[in-house]
C-alpha positions in Angstrom: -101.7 124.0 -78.8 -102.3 120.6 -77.6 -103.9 118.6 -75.4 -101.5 119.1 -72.4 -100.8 122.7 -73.3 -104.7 123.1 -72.9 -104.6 121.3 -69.3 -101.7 123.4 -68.1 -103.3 126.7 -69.4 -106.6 126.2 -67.4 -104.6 125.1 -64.4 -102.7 128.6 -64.6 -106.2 130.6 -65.2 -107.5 129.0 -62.0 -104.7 128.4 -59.8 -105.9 131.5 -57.5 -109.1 129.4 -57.3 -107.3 126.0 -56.4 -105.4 127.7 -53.7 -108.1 129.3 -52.1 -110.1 126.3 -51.9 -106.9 124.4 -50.1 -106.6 127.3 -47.7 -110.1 126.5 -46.7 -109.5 123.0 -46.1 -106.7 124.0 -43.9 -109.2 126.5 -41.9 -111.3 123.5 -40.8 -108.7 121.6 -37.8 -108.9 118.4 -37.9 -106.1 116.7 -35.5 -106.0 113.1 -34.6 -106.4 112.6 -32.2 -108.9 113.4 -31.0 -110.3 112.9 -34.7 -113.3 114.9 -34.9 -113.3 114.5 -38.4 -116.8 114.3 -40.0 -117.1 118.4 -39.9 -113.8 118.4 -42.2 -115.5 115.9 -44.8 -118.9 118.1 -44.5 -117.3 121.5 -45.4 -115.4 119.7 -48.5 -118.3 118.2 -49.6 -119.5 121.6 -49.4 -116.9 123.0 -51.3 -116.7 120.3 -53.8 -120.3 120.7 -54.8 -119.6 124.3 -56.1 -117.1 122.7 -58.9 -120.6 120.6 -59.8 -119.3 117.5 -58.2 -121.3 115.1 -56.0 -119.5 113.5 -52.6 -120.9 110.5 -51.4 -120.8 110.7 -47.7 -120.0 107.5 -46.1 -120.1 108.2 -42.2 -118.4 105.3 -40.4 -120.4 103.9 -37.3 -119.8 106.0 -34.1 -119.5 103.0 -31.7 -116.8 101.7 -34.5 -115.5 105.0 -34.2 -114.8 105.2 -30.8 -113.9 101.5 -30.4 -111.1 102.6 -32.9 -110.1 106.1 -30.7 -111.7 108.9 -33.0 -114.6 110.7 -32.6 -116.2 111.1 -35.9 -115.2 109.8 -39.2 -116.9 110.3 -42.6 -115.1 109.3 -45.7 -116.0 110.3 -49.3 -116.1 109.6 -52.8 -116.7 111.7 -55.9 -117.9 109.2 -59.3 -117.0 110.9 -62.5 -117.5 107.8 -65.1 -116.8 108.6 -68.6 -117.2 106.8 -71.8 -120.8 104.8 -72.6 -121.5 102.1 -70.3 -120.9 98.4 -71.7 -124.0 96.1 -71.8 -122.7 94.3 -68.4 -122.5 97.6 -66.7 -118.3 98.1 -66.6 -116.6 101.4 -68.3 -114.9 100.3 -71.4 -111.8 101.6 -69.7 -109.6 102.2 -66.2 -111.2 103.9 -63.2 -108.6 105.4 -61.2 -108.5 106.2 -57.9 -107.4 109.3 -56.1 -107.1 109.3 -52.7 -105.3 111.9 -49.9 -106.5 111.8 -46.3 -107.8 114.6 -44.2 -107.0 113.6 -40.9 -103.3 115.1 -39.0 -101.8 115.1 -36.3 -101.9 117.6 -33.6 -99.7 120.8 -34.7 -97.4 120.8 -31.5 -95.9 124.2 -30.0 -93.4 126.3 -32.3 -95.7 128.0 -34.8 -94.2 131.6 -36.3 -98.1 131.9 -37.9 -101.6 130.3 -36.9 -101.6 126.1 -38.4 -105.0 126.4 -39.5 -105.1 129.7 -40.9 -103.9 129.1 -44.8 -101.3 132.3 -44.9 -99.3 132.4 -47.5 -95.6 134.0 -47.5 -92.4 133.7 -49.7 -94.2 131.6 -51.9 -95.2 128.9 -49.9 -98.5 127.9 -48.2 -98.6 127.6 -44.4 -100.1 125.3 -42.1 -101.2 122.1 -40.7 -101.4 119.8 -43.7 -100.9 122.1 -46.4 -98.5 119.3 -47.3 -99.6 115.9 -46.0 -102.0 116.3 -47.1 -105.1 118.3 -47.2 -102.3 119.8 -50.3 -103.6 117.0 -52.9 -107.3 117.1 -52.1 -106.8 120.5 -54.2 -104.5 118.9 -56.3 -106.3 115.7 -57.3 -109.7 117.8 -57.6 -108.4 120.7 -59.8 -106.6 117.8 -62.0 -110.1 116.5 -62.7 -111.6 119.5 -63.5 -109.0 120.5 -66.0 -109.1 117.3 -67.2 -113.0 117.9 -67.8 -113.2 121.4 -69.1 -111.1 120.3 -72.3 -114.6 118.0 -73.4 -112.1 114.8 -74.7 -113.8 111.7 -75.3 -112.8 109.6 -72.7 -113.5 106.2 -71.3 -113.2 104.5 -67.6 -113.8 107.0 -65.3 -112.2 108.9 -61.7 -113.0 108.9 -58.5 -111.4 111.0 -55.6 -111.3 109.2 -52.6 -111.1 111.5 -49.5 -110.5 109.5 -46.3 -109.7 110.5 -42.7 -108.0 107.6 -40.8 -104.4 107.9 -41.9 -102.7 108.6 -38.8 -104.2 106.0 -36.9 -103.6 103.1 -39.9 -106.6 103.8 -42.5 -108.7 100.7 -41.3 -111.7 102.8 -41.1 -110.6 105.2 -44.1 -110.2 103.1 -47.3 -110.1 99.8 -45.8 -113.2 100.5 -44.1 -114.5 101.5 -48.2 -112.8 98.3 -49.2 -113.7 95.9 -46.7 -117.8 97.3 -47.5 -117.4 97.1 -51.5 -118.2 101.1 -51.8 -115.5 101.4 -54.6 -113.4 98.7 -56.4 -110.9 100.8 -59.1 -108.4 99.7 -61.2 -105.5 101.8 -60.5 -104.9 104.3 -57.9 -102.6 107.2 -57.4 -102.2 108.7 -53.7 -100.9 112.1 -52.1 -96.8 112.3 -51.8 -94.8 114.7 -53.1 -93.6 116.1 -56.5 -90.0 114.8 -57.3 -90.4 111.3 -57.2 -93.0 108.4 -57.8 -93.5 106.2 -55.1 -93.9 102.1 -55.5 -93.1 101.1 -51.9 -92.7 101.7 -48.7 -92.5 100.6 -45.1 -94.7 98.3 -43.0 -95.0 99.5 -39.3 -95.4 97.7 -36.0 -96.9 99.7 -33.1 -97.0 98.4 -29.8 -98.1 99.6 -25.8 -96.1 97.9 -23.3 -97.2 98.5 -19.5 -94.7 97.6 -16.9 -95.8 96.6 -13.9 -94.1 97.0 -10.6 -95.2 97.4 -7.0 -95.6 101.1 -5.4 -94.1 101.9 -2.1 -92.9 105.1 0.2 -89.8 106.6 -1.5 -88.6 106.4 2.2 -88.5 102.3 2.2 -88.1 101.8 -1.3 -87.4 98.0 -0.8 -90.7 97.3 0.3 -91.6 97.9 -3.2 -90.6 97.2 -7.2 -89.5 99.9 -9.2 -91.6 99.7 -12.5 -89.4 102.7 -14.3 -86.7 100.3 -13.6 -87.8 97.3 -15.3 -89.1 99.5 -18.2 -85.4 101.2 -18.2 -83.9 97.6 -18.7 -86.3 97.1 -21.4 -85.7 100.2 -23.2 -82.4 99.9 -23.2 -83.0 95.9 -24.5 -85.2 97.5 -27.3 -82.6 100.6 -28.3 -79.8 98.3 -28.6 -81.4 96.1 -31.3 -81.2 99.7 -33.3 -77.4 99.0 -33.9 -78.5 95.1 -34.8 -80.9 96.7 -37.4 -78.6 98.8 -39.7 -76.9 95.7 -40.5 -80.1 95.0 -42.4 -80.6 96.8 -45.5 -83.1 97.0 -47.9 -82.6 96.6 -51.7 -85.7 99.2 -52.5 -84.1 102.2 -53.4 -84.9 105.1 -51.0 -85.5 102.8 -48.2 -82.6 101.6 -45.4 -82.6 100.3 -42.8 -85.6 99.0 -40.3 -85.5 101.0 -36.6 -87.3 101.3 -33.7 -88.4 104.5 -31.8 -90.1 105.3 -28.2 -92.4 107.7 -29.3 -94.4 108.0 -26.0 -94.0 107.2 -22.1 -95.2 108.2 -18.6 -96.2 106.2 -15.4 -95.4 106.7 -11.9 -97.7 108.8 -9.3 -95.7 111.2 -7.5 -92.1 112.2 -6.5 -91.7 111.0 -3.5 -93.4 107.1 -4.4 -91.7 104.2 -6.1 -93.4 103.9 -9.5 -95.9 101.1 -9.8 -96.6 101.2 -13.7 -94.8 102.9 -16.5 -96.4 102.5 -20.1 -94.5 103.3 -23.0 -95.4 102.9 -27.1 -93.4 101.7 -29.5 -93.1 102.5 -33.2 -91.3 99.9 -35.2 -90.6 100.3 -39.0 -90.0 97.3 -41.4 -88.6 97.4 -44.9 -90.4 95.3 -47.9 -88.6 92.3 -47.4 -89.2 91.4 -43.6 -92.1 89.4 -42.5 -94.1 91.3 -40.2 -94.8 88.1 -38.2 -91.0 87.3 -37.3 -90.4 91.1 -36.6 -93.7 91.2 -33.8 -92.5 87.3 -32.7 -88.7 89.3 -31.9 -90.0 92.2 -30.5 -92.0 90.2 -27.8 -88.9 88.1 -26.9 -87.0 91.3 -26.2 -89.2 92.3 -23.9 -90.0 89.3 -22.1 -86.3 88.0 -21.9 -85.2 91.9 -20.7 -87.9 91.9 -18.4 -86.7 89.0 -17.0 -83.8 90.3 -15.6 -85.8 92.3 -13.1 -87.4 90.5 -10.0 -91.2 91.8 -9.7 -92.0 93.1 -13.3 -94.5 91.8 -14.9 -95.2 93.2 -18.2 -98.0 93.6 -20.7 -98.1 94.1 -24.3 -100.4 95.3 -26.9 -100.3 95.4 -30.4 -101.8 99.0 -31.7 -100.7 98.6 -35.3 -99.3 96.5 -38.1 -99.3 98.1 -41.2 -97.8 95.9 -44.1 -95.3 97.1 -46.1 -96.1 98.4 -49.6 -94.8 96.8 -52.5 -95.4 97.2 -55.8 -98.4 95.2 -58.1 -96.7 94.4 -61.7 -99.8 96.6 -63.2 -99.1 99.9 -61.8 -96.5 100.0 -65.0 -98.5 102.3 -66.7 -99.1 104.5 -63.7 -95.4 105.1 -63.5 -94.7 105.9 -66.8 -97.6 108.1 -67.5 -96.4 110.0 -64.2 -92.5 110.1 -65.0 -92.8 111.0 -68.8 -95.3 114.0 -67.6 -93.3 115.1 -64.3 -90.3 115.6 -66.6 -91.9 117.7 -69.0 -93.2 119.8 -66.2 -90.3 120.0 -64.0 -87.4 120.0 -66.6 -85.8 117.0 -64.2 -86.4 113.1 -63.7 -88.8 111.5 -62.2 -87.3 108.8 -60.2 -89.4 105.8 -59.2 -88.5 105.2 -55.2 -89.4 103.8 -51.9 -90.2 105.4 -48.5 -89.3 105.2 -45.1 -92.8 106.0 -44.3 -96.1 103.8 -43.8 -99.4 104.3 -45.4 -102.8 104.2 -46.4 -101.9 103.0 -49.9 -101.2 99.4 -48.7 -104.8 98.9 -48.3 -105.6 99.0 -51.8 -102.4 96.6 -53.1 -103.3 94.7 -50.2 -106.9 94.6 -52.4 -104.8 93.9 -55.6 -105.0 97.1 -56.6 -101.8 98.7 -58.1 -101.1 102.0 -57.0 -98.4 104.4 -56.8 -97.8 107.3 -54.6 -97.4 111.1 -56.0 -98.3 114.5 -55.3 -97.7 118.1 -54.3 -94.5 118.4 -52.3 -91.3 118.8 -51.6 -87.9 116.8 -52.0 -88.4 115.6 -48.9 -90.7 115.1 -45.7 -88.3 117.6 -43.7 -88.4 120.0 -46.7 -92.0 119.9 -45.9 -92.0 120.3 -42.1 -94.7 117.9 -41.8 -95.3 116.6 -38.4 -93.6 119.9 -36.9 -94.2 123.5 -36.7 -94.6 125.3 -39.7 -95.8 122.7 -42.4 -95.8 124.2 -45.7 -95.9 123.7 -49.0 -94.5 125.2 -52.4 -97.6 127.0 -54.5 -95.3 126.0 -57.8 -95.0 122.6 -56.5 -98.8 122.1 -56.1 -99.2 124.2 -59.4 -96.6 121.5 -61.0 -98.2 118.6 -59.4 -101.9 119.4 -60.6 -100.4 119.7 -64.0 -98.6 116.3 -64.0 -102.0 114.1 -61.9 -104.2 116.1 -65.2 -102.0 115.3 -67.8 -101.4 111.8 -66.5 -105.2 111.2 -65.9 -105.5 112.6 -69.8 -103.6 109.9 -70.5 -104.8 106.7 -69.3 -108.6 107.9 -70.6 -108.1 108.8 -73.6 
């Protein structure tokens, strides 16, 4: 039997174990907002010290907290150095770096079972982030400990790196461990899903726009200025450059086309008054190879020269987010490699190395110089996975897969 025949066996034997433990992740809510996080990173600290391994609590600063729109916030890291220490104090070997994030958003109306209750039906495991992606804090930790139980020599070391600011743009999750020196790995691998390794992915521009009018009787409306609208002329400004954009396409493969969404809007005061202020957010996604800069410098102009157009409006904007695009770092070769060669064993079918549509966390390390790729337990793709909607779930053979592939892979780069 070898080595990888040994890491797949004691993944089988404890497999009941490793989904018992994600179901209890799940148990413990923690949507975002409001992002009352820090009882979520207690309980897997918690959890994690019944495997015999130590989290290093790293509470971020309340009044940083609530500047940022959470309400508590601890992130964590588990050390697991192997190998004898050289003279200078480095490992004679990579640490890698596995990080998933804890935090979700809210799990909406349109639930057939409870979102934080773990049930499992049909093979699958239900609820708010049992995919994205409270999925790979199991996976990632039961990868480590099959890794471990098989007494190799190894060099470099692991650390899991379980964060909690995802949804809101990971500034106080791993940037805020970046920005504060508490880790500096080598290589990192981050939750996705199972059938493909990810090397890059979309930047995102997130802005609040507040139009501003002047409220009135809806009985004399022309003593006033309709704020709704001015914002209608702008939304209709910003929706338009959507046909502009899919003339632009990206040569990452998985990735299309930039596009802009209205994800949120209200204003107004009552039926029977002219609206004096409408606010709506924006959520604007940017392949690899567009400079973040031009796209927020455009965005402004479309508003201000749309705005224009209506006599009275005066309009405010503020930028929420700008996530960089991911791209990939030329040493996160060996990550990729390691990861397709042992995802094709596993699941009889090619790896393929991709981009996504999405944004994430993972920018913040390459932004550090640290190459990363994305991979984890999940589906084909997000929709598969119901993520962001009702019923999120996940495969148990995917996760089962997935564990097997992280071990083998980790296996691999320590040896």
């Amino acid at each position: 039997m070898t080595n990888d025949d040994k890491l797949d066996a004691w993944i089988d034997t404890h497999f009941d174990e490793e989904v018992r433990f994600l179901q209890e992740l799940i148990r413990v809510p923690t949507p975002t907002p409001p992002g009352d996080n820090a009882p979520h990173a207690e309980r897997t600290a918690e959890l994690l010290k019944a495997f015999g391994f130590e989290a290093e609590k790293h509470p971020v600063p309340a009044a940083d907290v609530q500047a940022y729109g959470l309400e508590s916030l601890t992130n964590l890291i588990v050390r697991r150095p192997y190998g004898k220490s050289r003279k200078d104090g480095e490992r004679p070997g990579p640490v890698v770096a596995l990080n998933a994030h804890g935090d979700v958003v809210p799990p909406g109306e349109g639930w057939s079972c409870d979102p934080y209750g773990g049930e499992i039906k049909d093979g699958n495991i239900y609820g708010r982030a049992s995919a994205v992606s409270k999925s790979d804090f199991a996976t990632f930790t039961f990868a480590v400990r099959a890794l471990e139980s098989l007494g190799l020599p190894l060099k470099g070391g692991v650390e899991l790196h379980f964060t909690y600011d995802e949804e809101f743009g990971g500034e106080m999750g791993p940037g805020w461990l970046l920005r504060n020196k508490l880790t500096r790995p080598d290589l990192l691998i981050a939750a996705g899903f199972s059938y493909e390794v990810v090397t890059a992915h979309n930047g995102c521009l997130q802005m609040e726009v507040t139009v501003h009018g002047k409220m009135a009787h809806a009985a004399i409306p022309a003593s006033g200025v309709d704020a709704l609208q001015g914002a209608v002329q702008i939304l209709n400004a910003l929706y338009a450059q959507n046909t502009l954009y899919k003339k632009v396409s990206s040569q990452v493969t998985g990735i299309t086309h930039p596009y802009l969404n209205v994800g949120r809007i209200e204003g107004g005061t009552n039926t029977n008054v002219v609206p004096g202020k409408v606010m709506f957010k924006l959520d604007r996604r940017m392949i690899p190879e567009e400079n973040p800069v031009e796209v927020e410098a455009s965005i402004r102009k479309v508003i201000a020269d749309a705005a224009a157009l209506s006599p009275g409006i005066e309009v405010e904007i503020k930028r929420l987010l700008l996530a960089n695009a991911m791209k990939p770092l030329p040493g996160n070769q060996p990550l990729v490699d390691a990861i397709q060669k042992h995802g094709q064993a596993v699941f009889g079918e090619p790896i393929p190395v991709m981009g996504t549509p999405l944004y994430t966390d993972v920018r913040l390390y390459a932004e550090a110089g640290i190459p990363g790729v994305i991979y984890g337990a999940g589906p084909r793709t997000v929709l598969e996975s119901h993520a962001k909607r009702a019923d999120e779930r996940l495969a148990l053979e995917d996760l089962r897969k997935a564990t097997k592939v992280i071990a083998r892979t980790l296996r691999e780069l320590l040896s």
